[in-house]
VEXDREN-419632 format. One line per field, with one value per residue: x, y, z of N, C-alpha, C in turn; residue number from 1. Coordinates in nm, 4 decimals, decimal comma, padded with zeros to 6 digits. Example, Ala and Ser with C-alpha at 12.3 -4.5 7.8 and 13.67 -1.06 7.14 Angstrom:
nx <- (01,3190;01,2850)
ny <- (-00,5690;-00,2250)
nz <- (00,7800;00,7080)
cax <- (01,2300;01,3670)
cay <- (-00,4500;-00,1060)
caz <- (00,7800;00,7140)
cx <- (01,3200;01,2900)
cy <- (-00,3300;00,0030)
cz <- (00,7800;00,7870)
resi <- (1;2)
// end
This chain:
nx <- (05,5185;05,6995;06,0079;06,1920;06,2006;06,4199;06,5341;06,3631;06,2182;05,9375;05,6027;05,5229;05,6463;05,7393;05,8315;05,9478;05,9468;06,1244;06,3439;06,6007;06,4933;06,3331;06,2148;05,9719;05,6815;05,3496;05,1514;04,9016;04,6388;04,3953;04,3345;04,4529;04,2789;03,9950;04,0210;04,1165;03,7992;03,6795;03,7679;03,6954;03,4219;03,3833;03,4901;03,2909;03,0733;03,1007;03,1470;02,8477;02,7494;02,8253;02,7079;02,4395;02,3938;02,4920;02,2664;02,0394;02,1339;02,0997;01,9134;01,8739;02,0548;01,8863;01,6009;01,5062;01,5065;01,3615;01,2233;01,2277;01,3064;01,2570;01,0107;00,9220;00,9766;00,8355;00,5015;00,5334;00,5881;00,3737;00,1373;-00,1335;-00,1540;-00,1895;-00,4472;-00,5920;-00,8717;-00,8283;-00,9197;-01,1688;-01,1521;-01,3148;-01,4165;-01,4340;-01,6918;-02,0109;-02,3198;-02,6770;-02,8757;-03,1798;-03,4834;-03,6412;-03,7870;-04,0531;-04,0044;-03,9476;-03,6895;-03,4459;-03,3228;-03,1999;-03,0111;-02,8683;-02,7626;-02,6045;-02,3765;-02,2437;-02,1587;-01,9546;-01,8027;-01,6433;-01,7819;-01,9368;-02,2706;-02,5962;-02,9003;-03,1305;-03,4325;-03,7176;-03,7866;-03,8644;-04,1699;-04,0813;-03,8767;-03,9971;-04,0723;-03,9540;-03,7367;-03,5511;-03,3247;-03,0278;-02,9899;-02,9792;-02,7462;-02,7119;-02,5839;-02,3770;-02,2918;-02,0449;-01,9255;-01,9706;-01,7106;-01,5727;-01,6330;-01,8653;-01,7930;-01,6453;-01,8245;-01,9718;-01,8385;-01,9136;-02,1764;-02,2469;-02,3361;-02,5185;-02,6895;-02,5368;-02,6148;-02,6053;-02,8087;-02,9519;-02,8921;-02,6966;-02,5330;-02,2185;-02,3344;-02,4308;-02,6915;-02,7852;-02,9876;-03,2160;-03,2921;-03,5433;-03,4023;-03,2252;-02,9822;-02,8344;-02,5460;-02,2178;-01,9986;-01,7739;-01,4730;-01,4720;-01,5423;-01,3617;-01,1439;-01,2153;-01,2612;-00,9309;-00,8412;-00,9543;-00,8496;-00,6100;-00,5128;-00,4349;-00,1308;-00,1675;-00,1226;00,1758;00,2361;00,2194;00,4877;00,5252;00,8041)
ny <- (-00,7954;-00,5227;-00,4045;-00,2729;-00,4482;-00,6835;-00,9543;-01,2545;-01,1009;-01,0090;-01,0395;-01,0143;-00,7864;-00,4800;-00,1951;00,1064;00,5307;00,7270;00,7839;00,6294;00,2756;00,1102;-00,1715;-00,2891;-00,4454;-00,4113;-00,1977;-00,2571;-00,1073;-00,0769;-00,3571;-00,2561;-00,0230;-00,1712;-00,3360;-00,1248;-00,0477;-00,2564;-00,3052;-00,0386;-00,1153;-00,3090;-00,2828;-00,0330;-00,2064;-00,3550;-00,1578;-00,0425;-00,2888;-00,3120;-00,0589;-00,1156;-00,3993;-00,2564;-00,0737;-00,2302;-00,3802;-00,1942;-00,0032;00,1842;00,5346;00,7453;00,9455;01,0172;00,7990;00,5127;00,1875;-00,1626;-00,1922;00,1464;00,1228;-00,0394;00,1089;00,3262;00,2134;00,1267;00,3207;00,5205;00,3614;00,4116;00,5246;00,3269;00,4114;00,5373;00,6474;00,8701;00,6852;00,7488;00,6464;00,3879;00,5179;00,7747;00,7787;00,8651;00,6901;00,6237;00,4091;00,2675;00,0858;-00,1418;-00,3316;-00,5848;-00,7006;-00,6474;-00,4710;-00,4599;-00,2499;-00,1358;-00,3559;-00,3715;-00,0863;-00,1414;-00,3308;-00,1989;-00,0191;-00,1081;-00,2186;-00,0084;00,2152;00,5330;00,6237;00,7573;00,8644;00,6273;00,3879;00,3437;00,2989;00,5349;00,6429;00,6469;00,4129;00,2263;-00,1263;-00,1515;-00,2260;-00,4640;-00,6284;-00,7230;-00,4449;-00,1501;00,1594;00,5109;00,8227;01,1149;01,2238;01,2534;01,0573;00,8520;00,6770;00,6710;00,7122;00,5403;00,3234;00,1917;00,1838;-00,0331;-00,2553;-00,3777;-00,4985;-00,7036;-00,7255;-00,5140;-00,2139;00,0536;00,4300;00,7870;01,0599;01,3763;01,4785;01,7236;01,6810;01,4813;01,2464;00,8756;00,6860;00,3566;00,1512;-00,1365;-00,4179;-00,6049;-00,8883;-00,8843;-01,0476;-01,0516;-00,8387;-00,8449;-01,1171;-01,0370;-01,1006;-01,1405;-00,9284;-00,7240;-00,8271;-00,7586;-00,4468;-00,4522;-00,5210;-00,3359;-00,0750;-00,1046;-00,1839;-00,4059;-00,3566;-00,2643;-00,4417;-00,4873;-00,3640;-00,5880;-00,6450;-00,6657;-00,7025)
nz <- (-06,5642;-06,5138;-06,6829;-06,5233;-06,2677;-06,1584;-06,2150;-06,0876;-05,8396;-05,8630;-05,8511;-05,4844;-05,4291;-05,5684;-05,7847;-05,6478;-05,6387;-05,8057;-05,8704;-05,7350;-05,7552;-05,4978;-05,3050;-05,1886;-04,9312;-05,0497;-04,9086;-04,6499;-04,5183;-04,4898;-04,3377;-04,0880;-04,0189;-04,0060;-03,7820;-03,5765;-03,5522;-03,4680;-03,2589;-03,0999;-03,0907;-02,9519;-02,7404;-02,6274;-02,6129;-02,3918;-02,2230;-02,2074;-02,1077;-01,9062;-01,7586;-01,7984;-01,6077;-01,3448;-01,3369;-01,2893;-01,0754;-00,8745;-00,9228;-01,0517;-01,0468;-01,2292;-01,1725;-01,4333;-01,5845;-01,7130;-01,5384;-01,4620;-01,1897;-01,1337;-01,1740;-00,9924;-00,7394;-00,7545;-00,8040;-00,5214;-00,3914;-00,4166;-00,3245;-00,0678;00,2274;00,5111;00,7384;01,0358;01,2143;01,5117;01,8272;02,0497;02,4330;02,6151;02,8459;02,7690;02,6003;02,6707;02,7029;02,6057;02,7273;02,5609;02,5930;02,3259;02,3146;02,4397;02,6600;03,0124;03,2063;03,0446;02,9207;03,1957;03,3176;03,0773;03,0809;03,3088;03,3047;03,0997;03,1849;03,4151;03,1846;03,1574;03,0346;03,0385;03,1757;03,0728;02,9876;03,0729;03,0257;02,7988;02,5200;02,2802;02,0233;01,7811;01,7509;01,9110;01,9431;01,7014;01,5993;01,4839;01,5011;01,7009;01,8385;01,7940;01,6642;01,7811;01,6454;01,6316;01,2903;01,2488;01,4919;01,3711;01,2520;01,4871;01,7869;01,7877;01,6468;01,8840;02,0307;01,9251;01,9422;02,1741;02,0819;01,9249;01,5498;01,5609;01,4602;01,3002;01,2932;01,1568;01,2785;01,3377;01,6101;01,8456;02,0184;02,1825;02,2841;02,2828;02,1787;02,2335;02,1791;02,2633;02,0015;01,9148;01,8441;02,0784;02,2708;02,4414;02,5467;02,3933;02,4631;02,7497;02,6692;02,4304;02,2965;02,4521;02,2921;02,0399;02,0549;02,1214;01,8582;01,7369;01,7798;01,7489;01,4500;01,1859;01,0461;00,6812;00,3977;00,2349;-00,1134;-00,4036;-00,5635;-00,9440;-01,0563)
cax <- (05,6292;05,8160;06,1290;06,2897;06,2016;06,5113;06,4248;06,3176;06,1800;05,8469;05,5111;05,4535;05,7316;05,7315;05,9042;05,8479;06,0522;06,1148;06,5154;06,6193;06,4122;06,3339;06,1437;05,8999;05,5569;05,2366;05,0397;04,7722;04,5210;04,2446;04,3316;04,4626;04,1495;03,9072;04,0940;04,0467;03,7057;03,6452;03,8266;03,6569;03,2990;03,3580;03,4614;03,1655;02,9721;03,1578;03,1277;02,7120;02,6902;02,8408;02,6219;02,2785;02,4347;02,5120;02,1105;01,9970;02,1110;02,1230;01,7637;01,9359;02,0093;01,8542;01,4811;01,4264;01,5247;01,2189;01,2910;01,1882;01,3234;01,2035;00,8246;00,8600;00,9490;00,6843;00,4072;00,5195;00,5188;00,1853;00,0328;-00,1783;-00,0637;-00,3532;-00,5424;-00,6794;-00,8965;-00,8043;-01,0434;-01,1949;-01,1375;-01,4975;-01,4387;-01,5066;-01,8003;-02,1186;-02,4234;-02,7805;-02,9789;-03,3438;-03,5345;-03,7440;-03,8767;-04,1590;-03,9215;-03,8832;-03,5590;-03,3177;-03,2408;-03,1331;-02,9409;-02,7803;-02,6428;-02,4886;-02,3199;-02,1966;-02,0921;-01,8591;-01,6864;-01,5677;-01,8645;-02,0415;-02,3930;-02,6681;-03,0325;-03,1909;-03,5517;-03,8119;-03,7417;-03,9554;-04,2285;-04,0377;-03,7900;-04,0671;-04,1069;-03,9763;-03,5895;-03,5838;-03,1663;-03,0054;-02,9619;-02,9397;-02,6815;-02,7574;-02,4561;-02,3590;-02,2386;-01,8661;-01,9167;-01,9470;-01,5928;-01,5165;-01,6723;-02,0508;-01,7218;-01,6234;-01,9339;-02,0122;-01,7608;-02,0442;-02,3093;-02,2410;-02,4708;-02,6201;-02,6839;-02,4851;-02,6877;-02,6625;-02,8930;-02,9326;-02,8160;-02,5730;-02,4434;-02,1735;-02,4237;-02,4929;-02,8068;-02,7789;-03,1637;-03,2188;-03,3493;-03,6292;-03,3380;-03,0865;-02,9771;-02,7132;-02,4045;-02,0979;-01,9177;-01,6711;-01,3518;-01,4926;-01,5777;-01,2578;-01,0619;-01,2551;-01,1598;-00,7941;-00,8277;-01,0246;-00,7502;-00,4232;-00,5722;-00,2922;-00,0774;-00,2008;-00,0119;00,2417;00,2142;00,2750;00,5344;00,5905;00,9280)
cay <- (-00,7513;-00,3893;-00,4300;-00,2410;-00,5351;-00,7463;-01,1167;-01,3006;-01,0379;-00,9652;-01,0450;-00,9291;-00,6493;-00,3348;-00,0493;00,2798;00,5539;00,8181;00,7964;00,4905;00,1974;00,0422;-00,2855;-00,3076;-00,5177;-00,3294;-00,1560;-00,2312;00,0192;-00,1495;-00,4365;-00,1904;00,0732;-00,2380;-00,3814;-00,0145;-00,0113;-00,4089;-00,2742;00,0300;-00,1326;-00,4256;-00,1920;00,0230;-00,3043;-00,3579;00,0003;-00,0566;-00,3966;-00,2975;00,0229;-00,1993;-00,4416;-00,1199;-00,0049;-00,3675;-00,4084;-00,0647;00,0509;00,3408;00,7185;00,8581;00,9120;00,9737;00,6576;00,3894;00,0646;-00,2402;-00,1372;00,2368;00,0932;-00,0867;00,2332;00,4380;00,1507;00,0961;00,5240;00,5520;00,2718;00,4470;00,4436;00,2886;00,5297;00,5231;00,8035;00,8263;00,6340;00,7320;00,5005;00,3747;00,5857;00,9275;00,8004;00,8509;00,6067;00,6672;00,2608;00,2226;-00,0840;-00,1228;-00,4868;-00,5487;-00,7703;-00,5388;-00,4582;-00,4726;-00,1135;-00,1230;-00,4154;-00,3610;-00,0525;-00,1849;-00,4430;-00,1411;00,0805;-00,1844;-00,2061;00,1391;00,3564;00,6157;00,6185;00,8659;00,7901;00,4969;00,3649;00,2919;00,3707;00,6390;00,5730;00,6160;00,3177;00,1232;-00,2889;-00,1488;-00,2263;-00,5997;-00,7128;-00,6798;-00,2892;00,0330;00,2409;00,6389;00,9206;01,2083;01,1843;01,2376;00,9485;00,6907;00,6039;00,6783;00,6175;00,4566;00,1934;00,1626;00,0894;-00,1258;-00,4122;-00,4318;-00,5876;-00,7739;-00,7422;-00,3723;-00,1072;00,2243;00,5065;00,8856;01,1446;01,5203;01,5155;01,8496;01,6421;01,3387;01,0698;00,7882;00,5902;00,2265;00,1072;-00,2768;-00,4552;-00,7396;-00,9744;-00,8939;-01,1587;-00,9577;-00,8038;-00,9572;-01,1413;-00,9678;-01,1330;-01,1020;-00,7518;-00,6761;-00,8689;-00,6680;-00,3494;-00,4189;-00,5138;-00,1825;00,0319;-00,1215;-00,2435;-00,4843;-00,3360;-00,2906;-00,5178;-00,4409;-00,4050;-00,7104;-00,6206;-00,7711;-00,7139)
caz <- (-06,4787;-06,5332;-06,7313;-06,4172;-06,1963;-06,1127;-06,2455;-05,9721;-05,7505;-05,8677;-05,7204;-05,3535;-05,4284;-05,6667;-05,8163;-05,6372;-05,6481;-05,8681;-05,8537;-05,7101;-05,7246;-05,3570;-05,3017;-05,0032;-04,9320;-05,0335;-04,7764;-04,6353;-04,4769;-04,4726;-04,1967;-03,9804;-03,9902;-03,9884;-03,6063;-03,4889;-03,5339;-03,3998;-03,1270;-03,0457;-03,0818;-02,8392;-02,5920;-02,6583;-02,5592;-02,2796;-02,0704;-02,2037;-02,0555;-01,7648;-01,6814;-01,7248;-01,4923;-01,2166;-01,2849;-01,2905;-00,9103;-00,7782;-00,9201;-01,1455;-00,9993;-01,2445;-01,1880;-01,5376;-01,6592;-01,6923;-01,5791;-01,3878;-01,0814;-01,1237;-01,1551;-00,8496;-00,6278;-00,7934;-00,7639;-00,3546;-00,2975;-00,5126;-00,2333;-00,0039;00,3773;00,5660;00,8294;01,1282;01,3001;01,6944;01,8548;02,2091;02,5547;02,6694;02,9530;02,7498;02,6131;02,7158;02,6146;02,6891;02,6719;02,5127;02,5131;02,2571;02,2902;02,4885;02,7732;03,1036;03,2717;02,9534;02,9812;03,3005;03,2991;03,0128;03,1714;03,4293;03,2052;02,9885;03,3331;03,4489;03,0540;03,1145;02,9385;03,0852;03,1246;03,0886;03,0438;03,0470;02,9735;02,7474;02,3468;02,1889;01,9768;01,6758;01,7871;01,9765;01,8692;01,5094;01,6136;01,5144;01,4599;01,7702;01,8444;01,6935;01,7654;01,6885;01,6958;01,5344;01,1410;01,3335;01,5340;01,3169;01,2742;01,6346;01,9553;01,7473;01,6309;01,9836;02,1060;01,8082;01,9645;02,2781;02,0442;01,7723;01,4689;01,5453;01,3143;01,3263;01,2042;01,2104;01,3122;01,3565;01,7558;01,8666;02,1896;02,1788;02,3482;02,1938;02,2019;02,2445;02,1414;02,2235;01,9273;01,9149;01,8669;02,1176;02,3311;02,5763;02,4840;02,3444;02,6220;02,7833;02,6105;02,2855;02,3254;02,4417;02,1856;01,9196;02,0994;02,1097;01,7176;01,6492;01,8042;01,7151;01,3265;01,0973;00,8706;00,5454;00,3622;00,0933;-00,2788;-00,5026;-00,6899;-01,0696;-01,1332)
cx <- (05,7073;05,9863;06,2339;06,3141;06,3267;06,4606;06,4310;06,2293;06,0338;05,7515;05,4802;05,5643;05,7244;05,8573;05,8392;05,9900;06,0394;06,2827;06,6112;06,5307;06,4168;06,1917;06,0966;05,7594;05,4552;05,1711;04,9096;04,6595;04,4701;04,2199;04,3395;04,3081;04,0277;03,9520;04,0942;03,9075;03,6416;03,6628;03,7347;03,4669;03,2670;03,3962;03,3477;03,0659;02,9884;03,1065;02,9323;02,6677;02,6859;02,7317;02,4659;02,3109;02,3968;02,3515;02,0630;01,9910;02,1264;02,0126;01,7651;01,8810;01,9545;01,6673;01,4068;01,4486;01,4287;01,2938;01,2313;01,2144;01,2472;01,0633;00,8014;00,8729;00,8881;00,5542;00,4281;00,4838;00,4227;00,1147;00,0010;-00,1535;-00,1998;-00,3344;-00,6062;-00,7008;-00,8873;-00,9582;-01,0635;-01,2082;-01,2975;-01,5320;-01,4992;-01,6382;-01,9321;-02,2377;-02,5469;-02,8609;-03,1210;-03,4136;-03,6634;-03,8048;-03,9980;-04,1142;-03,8686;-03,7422;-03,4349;-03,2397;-03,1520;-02,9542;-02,8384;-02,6489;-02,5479;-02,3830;-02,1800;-02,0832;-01,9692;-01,7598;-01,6062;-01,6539;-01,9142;-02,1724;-02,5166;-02,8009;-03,0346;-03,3516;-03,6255;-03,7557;-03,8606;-04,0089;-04,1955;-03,9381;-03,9218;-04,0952;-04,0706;-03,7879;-03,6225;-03,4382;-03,1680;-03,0263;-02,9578;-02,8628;-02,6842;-02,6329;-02,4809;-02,2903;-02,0700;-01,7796;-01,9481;-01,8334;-01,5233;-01,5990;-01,8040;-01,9260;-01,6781;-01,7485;-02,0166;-01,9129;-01,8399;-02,1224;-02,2873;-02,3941;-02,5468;-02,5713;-02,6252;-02,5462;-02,6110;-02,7904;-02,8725;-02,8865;-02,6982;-02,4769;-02,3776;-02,2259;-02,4262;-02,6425;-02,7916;-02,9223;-03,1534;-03,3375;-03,4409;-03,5116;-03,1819;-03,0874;-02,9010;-02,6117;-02,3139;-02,0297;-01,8081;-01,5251;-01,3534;-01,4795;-01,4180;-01,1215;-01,1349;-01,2268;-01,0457;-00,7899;-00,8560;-00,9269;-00,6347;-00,4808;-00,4262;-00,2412;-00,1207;-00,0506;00,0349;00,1889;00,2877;00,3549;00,6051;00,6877;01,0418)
cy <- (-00,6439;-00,4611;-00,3915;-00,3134;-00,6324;-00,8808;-01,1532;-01,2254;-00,9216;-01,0467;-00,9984;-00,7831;-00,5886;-00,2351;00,0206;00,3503;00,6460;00,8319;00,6602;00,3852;00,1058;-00,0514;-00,3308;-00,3705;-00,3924;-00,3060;-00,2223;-00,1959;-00,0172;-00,2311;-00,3249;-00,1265;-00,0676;-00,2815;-00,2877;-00,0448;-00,1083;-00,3564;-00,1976;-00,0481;-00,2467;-00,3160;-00,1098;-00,0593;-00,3830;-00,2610;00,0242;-00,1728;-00,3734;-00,1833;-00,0562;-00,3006;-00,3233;-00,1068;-00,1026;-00,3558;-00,2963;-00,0112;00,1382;00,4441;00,7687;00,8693;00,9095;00,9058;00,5422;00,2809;-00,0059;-00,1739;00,0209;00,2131;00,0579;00,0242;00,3011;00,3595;00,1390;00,2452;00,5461;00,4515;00,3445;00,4098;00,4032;00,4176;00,5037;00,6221;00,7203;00,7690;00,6586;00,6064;00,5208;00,4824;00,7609;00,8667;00,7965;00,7438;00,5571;00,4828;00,2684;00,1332;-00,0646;-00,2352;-00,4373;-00,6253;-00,6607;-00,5752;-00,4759;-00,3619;-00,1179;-00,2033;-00,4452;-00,2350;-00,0660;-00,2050;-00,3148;-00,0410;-00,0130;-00,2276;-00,0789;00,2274;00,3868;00,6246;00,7315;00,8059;00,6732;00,4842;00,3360;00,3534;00,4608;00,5536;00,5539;00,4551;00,1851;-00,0270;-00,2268;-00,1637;-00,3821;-00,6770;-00,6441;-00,5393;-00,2234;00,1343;00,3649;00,6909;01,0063;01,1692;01,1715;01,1007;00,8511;00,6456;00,6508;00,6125;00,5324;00,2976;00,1173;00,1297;-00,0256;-00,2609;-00,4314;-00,4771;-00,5978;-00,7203;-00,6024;-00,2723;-00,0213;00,3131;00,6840;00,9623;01,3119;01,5772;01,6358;01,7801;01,5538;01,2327;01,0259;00,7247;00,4226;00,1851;-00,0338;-00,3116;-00,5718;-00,9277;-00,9746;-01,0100;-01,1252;-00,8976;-00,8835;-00,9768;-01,0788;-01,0253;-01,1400;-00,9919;-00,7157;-00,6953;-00,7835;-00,5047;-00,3372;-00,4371;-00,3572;-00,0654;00,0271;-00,2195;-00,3400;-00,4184;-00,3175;-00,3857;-00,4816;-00,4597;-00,5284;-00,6310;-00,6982;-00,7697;-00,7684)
cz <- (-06,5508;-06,6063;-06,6366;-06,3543;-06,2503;-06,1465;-06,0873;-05,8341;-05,8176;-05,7689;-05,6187;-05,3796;-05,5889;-05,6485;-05,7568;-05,6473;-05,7863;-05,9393;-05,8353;-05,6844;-05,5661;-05,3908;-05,1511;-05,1108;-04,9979;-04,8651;-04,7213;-04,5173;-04,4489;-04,3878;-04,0873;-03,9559;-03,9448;-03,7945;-03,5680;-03,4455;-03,4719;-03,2670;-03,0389;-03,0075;-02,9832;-02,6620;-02,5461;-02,6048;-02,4672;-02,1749;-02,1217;-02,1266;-01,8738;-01,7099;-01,7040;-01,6508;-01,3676;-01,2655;-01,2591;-01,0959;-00,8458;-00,7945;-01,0099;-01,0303;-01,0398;-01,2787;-01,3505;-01,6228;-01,6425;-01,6891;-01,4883;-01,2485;-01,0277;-01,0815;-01,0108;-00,7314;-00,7084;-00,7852;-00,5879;-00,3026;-00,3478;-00,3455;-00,1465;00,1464;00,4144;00,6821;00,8855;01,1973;01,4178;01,6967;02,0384;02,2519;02,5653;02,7758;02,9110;02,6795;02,6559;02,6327;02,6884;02,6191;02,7337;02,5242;02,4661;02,2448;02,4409;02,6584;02,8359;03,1420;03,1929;02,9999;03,0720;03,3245;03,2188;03,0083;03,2559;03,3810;03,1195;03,0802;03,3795;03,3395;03,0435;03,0174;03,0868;03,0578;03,1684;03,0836;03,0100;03,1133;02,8699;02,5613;02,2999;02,0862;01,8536;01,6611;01,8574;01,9382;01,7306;01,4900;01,5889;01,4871;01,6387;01,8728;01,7741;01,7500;01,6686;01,7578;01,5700;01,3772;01,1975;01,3988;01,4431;01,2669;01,3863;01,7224;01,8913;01,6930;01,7357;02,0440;02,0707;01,8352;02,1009;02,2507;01,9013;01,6582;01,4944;01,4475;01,3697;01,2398;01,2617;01,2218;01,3335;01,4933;01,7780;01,9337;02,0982;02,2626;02,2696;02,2499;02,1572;02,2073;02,1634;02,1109;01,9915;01,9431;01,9294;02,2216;02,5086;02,4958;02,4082;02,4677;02,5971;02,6826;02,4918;02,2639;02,3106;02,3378;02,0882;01,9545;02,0494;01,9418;01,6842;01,6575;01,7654;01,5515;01,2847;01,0480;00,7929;00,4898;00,2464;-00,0223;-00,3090;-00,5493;-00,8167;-01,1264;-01,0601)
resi <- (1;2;3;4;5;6;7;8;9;10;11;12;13;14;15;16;17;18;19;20;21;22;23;24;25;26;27;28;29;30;31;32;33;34;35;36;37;38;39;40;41;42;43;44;45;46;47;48;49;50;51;52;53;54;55;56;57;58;59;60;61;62;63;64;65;66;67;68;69;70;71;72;73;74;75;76;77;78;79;80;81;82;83;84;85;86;87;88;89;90;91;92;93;94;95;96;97;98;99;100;101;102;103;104;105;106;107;108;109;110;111;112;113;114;115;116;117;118;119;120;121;122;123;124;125;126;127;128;129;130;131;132;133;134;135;136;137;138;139;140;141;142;143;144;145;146;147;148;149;150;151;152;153;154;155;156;157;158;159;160;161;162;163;164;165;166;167;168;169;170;171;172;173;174;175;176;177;178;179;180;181;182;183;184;185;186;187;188;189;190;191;192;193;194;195;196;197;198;199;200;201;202;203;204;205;206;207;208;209;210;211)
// end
């Protein structure tokens, strides 16, 4: 203890002073600056908690921020829309019936059958010798490379089980060919229920998404 010091009044107090001696606490600096910086860093983790909250349920504005939410609208707009080419009414197309078994009067009859579904019909008779007894599923149905996801699909809900093929043909006829194992058409309410499917298809159905 300083010989200046006052008995009794040492310890937490000091000489300062240059002139007159005055008696105050020490400083200290060091609490204060430390409780700034506590301070500033909880707030800091405050206005961070809160903005991943706000992207959390809002998706984030900013596209180039990666994040759960981001993935899932860029995996649902990446999904391909489904597609469907127009599909002609029975009534535009035409369809010329073959029979290629060795049982008379298919042809005919199976025009009729096909005339009263709303097709049009052009020839009918006997199958060429390329087609002759060598058709053995149901039918064969021939069209242009064009037609086969149009009207050769539309006429493809009149007989279950036949082949769709193309060929080198200019015209839009089709050729209906009866096979060895046709039986008749598809009944009418089948038929037409596969119709109304073929034209008005489901939905594709949404992406999974994992987040």
């Amino acid at each position: 203890m300083s010989m200046l010091t006052p008995p009794g009044m040492g310890g937490q107090y000091r000489i300062t002073g240059d002139k007159y001696p005055r008696m105050r606490p020490p400083r200290r600096h060091g609490r204060h600056v430390a409780a700034i910086a506590a301070s500033v860093a909880v707030l800091g983790l405050i206005g961070w908690g809160t903005l991943q909250l706000i992207d959390v349920f809002t998706g984030g504005d900013n596209p180039t921020v990666a994040g759960p939410a981001a993935d899932c609208r860029t995996r649902a707009s990446a999904a391909p829309a489904a597609h469907t080419a127009a599909l002609p009414e029975p009534g535009r197309i035409t369809v010329n019936v073959y029979n290629a078994t060795k049982r008379g009067g298919l042809a005919k009859k199976t025009a009729d059958e096909l005339k009263k579904r709303g097709f049009k019909i052009g020839d009918v008779g006997n199958a060429s010798k390329e087609y002759d007894q060598k058709v053995k599923g149901t039918g064969l149905l021939l069209g242009t490379p064009a037609a086969q996801d149009t009207s050769l699909r539309v006429l493809g809900t009149q007989l279950a089980g036949a082949d769709r093929r193309a060929d080198g043909r200019k015209g839009a006829d089709l050729d209906l060919i009866i096979g060895n194992g046709f039986k008749g058409l598809t009944g009418q309410p089948a038929a037409d229920q596969a119709l109304t499917k073929l034209s008005a298809p489901e939905p594709a159905a949404s992406p999974r998404k994992s987040c």
